[in-house]
N, CA, C and O of each residue as an XYZ file, in Angstrom:
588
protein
N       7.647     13.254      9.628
C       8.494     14.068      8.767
C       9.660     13.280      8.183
O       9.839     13.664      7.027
N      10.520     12.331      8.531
C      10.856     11.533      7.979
C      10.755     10.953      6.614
O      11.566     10.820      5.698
N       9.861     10.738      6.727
C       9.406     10.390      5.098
C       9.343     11.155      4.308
O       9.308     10.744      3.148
N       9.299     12.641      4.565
C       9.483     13.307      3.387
C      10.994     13.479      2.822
O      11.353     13.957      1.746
N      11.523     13.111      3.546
C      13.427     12.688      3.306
C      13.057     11.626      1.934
O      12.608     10.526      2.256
N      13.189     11.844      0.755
C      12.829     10.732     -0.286
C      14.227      9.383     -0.343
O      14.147      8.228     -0.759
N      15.252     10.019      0.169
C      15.960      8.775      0.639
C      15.694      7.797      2.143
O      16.021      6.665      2.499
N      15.182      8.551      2.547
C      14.891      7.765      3.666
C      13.726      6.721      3.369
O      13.576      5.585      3.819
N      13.016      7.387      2.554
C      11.260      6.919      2.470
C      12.020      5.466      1.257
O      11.534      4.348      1.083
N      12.847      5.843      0.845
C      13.273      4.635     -0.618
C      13.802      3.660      0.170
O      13.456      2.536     -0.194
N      14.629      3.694      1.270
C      15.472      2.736      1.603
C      13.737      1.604      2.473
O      13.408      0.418      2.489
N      13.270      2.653      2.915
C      12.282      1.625      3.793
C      11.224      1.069      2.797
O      10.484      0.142      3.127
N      11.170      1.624      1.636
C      10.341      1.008      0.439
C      11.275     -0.135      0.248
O      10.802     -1.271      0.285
N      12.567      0.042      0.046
C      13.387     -1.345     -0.713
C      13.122     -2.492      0.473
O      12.746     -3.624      0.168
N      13.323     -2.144      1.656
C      13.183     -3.171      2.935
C      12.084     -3.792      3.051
O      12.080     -4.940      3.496
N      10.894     -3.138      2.661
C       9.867     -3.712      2.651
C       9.599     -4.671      1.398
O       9.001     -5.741      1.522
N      10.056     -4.231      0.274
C       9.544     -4.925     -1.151
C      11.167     -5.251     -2.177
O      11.566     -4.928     -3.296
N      11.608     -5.915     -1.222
C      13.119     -5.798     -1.763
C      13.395     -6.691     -3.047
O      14.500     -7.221     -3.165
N      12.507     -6.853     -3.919
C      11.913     -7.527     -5.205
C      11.928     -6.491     -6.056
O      12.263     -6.645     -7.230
N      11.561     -5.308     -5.550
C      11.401     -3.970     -6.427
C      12.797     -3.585     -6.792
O      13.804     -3.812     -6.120
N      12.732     -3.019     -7.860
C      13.948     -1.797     -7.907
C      13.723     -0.381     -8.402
O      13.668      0.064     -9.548
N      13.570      0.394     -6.833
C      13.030      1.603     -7.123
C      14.094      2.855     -6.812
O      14.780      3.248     -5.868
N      13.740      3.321     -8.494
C      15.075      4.224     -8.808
C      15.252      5.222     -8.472
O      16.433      5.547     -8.345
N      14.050      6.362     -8.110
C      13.957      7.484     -7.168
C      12.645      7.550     -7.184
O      11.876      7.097     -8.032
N      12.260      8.511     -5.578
C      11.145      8.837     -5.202
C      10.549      9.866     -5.433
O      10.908     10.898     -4.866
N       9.536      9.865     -6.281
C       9.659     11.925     -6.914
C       8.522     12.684     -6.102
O       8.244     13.881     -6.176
N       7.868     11.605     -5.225
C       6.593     12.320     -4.192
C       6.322     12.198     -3.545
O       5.094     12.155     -3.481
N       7.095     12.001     -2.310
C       6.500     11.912     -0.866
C       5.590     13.593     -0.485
O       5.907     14.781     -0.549
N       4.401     12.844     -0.103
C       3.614     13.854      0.261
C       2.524     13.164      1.674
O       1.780     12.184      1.643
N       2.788     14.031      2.707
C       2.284     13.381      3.760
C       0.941     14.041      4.129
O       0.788     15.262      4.153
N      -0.152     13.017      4.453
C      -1.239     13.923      5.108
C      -1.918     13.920      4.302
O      -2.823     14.741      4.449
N      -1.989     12.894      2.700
C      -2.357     13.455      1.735
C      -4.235     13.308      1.560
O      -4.655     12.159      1.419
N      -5.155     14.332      1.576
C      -6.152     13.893      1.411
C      -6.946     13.704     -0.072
O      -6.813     14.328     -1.125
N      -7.905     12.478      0.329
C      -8.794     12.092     -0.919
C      -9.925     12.124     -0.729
O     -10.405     11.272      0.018
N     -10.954     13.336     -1.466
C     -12.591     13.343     -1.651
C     -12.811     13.453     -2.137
O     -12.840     14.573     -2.648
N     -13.438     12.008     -2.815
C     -13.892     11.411     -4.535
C     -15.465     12.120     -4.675
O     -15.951     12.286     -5.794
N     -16.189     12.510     -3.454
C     -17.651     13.726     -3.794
C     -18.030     14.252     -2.304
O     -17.306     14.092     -1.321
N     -19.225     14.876     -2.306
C     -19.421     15.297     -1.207
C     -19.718     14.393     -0.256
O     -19.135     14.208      0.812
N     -21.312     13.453     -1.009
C     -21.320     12.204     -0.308
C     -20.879     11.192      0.298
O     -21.377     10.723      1.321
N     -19.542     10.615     -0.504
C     -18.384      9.971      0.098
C     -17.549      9.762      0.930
O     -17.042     10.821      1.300
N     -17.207      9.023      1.344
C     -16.410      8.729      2.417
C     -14.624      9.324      2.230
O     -13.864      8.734      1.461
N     -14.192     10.476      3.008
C     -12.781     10.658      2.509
C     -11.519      9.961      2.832
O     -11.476      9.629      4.016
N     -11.017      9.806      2.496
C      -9.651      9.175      3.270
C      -8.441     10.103      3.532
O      -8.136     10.799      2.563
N      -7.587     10.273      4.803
C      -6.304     10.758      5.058
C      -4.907     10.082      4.740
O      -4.138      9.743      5.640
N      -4.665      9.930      3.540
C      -3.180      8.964      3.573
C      -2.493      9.168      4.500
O      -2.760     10.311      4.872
N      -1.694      8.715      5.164
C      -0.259      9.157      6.371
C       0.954      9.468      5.365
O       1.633     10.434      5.713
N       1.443      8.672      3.896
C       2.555      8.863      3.717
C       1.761      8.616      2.183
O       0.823      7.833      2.331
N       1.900      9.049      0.893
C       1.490      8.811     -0.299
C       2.708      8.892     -0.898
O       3.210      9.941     -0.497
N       3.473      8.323     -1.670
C       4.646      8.127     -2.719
C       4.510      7.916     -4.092
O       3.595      7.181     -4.462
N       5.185      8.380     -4.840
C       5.303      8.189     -5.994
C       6.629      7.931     -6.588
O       7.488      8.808     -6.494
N       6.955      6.506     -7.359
C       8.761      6.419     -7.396
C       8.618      7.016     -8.828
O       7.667      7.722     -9.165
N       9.864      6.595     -9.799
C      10.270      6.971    -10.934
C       9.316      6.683    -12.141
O       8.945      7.590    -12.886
N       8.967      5.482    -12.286
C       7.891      4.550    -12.709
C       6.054      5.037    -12.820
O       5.075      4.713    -13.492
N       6.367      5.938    -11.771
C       4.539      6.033    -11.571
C       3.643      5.175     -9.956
O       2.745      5.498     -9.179
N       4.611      3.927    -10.155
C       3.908      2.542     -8.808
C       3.823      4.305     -7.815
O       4.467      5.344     -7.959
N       2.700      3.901     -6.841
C       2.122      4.420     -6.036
C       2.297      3.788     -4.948
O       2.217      2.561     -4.988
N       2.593      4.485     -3.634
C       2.651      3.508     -2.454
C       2.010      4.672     -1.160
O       2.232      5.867     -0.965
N       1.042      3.543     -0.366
C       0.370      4.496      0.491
C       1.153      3.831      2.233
O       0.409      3.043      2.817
N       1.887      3.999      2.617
C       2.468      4.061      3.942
C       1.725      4.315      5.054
O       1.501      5.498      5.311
N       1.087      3.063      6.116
C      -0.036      3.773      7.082
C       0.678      3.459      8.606
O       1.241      2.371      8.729
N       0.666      4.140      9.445
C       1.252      3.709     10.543
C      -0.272      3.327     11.306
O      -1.249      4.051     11.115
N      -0.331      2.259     12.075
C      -1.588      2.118     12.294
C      -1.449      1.587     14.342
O      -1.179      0.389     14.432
N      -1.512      1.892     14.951
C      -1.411      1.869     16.562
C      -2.474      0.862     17.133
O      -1.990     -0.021     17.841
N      -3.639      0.839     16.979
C      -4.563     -0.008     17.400
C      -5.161     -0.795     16.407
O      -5.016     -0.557     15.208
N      -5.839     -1.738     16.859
C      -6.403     -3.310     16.029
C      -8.176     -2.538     16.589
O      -8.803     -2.560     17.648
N      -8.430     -1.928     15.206
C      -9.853     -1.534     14.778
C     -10.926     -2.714     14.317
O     -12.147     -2.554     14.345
N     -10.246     -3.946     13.881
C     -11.261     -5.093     13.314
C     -11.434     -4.958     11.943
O     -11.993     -5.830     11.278
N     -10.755     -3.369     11.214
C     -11.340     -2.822     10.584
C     -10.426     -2.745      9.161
O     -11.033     -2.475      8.125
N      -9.061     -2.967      9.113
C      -7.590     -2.782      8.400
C      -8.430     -3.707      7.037
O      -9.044     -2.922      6.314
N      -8.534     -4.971      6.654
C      -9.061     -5.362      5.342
C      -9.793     -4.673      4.440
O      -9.611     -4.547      3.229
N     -10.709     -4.202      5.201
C     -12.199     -3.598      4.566
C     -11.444     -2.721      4.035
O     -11.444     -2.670      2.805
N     -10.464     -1.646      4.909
C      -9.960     -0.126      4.901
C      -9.006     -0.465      3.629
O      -9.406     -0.023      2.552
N      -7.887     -1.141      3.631
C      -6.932     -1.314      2.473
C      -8.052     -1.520      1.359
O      -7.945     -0.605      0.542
N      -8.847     -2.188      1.107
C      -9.913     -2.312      0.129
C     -10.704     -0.899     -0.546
O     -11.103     -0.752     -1.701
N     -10.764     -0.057      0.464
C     -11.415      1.212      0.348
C     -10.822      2.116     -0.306
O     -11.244      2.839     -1.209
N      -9.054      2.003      0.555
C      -7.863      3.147      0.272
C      -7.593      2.518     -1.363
O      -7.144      3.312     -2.189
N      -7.835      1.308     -1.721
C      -7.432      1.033     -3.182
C      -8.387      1.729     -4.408
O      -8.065      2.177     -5.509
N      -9.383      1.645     -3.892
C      -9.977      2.355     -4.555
C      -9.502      3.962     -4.834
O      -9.321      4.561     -5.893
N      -9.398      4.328     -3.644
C      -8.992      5.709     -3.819
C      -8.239      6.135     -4.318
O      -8.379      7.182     -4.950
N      -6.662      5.201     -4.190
C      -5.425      5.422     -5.129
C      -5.749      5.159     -6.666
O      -5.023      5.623     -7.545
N      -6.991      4.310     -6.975
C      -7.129      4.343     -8.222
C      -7.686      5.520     -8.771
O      -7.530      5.991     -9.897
N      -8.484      6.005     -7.642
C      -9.519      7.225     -8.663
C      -8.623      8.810     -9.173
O      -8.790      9.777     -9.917
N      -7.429      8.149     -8.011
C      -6.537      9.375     -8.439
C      -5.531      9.470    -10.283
O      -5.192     10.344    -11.081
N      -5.456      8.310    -10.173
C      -5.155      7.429    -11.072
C      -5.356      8.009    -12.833
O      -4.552      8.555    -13.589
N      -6.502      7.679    -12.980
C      -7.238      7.727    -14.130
C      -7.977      8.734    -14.191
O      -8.486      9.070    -13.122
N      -8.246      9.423    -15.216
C      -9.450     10.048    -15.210
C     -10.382     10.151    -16.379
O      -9.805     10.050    -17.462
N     -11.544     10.309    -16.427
C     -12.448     10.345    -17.760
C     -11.896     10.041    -18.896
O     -10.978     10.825    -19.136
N     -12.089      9.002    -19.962
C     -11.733      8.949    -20.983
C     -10.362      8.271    -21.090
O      -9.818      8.051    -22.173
N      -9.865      7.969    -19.959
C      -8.409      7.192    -19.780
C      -8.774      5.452    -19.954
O      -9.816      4.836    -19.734
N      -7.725      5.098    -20.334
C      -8.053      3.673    -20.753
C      -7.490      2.443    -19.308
O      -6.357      2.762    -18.947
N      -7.803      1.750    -18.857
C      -7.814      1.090    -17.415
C      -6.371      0.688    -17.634
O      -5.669      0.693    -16.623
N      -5.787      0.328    -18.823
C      -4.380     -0.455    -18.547
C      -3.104      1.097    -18.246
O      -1.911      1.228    -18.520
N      -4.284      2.169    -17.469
C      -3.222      3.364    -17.720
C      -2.610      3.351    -15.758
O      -1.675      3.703    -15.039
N      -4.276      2.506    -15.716
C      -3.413      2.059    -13.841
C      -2.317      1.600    -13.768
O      -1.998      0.565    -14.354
N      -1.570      2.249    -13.071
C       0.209      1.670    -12.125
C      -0.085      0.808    -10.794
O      -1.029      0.685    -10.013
N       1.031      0.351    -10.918
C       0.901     -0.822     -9.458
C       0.973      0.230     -8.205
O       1.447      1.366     -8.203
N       0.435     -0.406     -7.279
C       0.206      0.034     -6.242
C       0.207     -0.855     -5.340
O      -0.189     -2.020     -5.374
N       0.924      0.078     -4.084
C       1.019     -0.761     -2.930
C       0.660      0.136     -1.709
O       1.082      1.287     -1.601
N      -0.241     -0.541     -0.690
C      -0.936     -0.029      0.566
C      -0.104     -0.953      1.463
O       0.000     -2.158      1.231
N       0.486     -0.335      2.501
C       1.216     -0.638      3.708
C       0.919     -0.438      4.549
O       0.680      0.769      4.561
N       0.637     -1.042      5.858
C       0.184     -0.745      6.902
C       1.361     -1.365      8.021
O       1.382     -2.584      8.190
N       2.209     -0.601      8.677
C       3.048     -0.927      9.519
C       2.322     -0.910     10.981
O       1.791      0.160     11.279
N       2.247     -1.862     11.826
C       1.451     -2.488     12.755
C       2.343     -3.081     14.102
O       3.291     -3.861     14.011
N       1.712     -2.425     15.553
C       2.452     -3.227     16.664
C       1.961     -3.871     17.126
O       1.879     -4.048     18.341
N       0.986     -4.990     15.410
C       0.716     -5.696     16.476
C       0.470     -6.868     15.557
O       0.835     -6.657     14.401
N      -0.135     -8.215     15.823
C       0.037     -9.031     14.484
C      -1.840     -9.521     14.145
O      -2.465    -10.390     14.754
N      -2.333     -8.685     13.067
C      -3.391     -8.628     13.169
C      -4.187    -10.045     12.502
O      -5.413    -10.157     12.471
N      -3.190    -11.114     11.969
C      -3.665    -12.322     11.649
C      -2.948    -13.657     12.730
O      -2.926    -14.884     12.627
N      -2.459    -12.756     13.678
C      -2.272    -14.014     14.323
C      -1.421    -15.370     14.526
O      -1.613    -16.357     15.235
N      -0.344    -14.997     13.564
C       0.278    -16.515     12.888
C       1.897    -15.983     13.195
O       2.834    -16.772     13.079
N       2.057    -14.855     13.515
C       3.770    -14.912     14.061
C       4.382    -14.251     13.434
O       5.412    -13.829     13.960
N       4.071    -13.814     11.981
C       4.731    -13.602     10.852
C       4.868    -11.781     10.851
O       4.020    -10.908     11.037
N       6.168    -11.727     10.586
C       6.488    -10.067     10.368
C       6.024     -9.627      9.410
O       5.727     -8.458      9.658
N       5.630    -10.028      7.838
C       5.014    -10.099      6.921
C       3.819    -10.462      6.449
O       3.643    -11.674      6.582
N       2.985     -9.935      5.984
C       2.112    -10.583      5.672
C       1.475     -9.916      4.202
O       0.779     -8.917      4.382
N       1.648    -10.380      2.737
C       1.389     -9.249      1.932
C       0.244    -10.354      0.938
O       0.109    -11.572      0.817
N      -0.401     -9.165      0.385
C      -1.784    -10.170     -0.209
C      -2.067     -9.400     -1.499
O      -2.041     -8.172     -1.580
N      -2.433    -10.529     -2.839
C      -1.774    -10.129     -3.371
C      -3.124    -11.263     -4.020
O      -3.463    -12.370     -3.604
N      -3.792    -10.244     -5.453
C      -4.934    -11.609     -5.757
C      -4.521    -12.378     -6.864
O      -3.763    -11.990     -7.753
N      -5.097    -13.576     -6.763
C      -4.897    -14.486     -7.709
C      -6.400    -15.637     -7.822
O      -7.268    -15.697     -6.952
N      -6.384    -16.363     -8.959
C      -7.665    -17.132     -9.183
C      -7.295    -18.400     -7.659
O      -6.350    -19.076     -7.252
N      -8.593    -18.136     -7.317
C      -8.984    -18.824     -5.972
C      -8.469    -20.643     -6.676
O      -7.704    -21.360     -6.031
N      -9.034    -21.052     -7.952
C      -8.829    -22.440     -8.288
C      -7.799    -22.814     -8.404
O      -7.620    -24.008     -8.162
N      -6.527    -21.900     -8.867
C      -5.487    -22.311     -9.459
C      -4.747    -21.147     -8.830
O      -5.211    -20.091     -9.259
N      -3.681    -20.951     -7.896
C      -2.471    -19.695     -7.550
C      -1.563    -19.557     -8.130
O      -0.662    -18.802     -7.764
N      -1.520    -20.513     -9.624
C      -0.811    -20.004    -10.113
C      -1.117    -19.297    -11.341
O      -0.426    -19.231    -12.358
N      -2.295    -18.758    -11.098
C      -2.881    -17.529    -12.308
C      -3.122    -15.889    -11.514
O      -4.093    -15.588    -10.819
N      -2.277    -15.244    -11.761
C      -2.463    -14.270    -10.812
C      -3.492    -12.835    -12.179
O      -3.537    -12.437    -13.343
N      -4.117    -12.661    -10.723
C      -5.232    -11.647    -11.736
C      -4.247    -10.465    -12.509
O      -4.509    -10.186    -13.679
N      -3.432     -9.978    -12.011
C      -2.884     -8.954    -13.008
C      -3.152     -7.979    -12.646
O      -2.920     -7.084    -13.459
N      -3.647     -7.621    -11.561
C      -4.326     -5.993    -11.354
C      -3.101     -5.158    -10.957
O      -3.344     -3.971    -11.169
N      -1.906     -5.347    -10.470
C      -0.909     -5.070    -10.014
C      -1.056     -4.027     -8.784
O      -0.523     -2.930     -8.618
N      -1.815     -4.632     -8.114
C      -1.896     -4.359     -6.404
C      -1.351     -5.175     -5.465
O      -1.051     -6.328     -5.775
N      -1.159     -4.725     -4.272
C      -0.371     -5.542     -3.029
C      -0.880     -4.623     -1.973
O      -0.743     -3.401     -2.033
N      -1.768     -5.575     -0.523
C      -1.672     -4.775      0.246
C      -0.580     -5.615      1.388
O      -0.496     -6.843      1.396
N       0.047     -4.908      2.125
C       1.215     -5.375      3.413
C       1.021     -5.021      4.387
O       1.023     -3.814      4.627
N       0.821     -5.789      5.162
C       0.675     -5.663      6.619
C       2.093     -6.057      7.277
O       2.538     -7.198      7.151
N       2.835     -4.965      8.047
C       3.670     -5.267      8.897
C       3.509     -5.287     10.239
O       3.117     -4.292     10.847
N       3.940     -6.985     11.116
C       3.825     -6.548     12.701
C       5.121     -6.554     12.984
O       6.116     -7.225     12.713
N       4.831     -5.613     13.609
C       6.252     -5.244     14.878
C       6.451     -6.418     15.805
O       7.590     -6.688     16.187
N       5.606     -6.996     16.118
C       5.256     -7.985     17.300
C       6.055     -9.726     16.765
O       6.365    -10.680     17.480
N       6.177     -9.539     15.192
C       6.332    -11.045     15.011
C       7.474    -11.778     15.454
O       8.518    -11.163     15.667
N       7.400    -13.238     15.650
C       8.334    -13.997     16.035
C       9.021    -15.114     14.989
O       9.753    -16.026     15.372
N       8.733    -14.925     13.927
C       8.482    -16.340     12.962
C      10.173    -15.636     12.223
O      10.557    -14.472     12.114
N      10.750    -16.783     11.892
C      12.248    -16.299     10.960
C      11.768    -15.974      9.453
O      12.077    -16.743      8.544
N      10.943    -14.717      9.196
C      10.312    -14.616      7.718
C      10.865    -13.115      7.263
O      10.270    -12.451      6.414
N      12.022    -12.680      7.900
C      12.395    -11.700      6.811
C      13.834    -11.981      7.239
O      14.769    -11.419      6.668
C-alpha cells in the first residue's frame, strides 16, 4: 500500500533512476492484471505506474531466486507494450518503460546493488537500439560501492 502514496512511489522512482526527471505520478495502480487472450499466459504486476510523460514503470518485489527473472522481465515487456498501443497505432506511439525487480538477493552474482540492462548493438555499445526500455534488478544483498 505504500506505493499507492504517488509521492512516496516518485521519490523511490527518482532513487532508483536518478537520471530521470519525473514530474508527477498520475497512476499507481497495484495488483494490476494483464490478459492479452484466453490462451495466454497472464501476468500480475505488483506496482504499475504511470508518471506525467506517459514512461511506464512496473515495480516487482521478488523474495526468491526462481532461475526464472530474465525470461519473466522479457515476457512482462511485452505485456506493458500490448497495453500500450492498439490496432492501427503507429509503433513510435510506444513510451519508455521500465521493469524493476527489487531483490534480497544478488541474482548475477558480482556484488553490485544495481544492475540495469538496457539493449544496444552487440558490435559496437555505442549504438543503442532505441527501443526505450530498461529492465533493473535491485539486490538488497550487494557489497560493491555502486550507488
Amino acid at each position: 500500500k505504500v506505493m499507492q502514496n504517488p509521492e512516496l512511489c516518485k521519490e523511490l522512482l527518482q532513487r532508483i533512476l536518478p537520471g530521470l526527471e519525473i514530474d508527477r505520478i498520475e497512476y499507481p495502480e497495484l495488483q494490476k492484471g494483464i490478459n492479452p487472450d484466453a490462451d495466454a499466459k497472464s501476468v500480475r504486476l505488483d506496482v504499475y505506474v504511470k508518471d506525467g510523460k506517459g514512461t511506464v514503470y512496473d515495480i516487482e518485489m521478488q523474495a526468491t531466486e526462481t532461475g526464472e527473472l530474465p525470461k519473466r522481465t522479457r515476457y512482462y515487456q511485452s505485456m506493458l507494450d500490448l497495453q500500450m498501443i492498439d490496432k492501427g497505432m503507429f509503433y513510435k506511439q510506444l513510451k519508455p518503460s521500465y521493469i524493476i525487480f527489487i531483490c534480497p538477493f544478488d541474482l548475477y552474482g558480482a556484488g553490485r546493488h544495481i544492475y540495469t540492462f538496457e539493449n544496444f548493438c552487440k558490435e559496437d555499445k555505442d549504438i543503442p537500439l532505441g527501443d526505450e526500455t530498461a529492465k533493473i534488478f535491485l539486490n538488497a544483498a550487494g557489497h560493491l560501492d555502486d550507488v
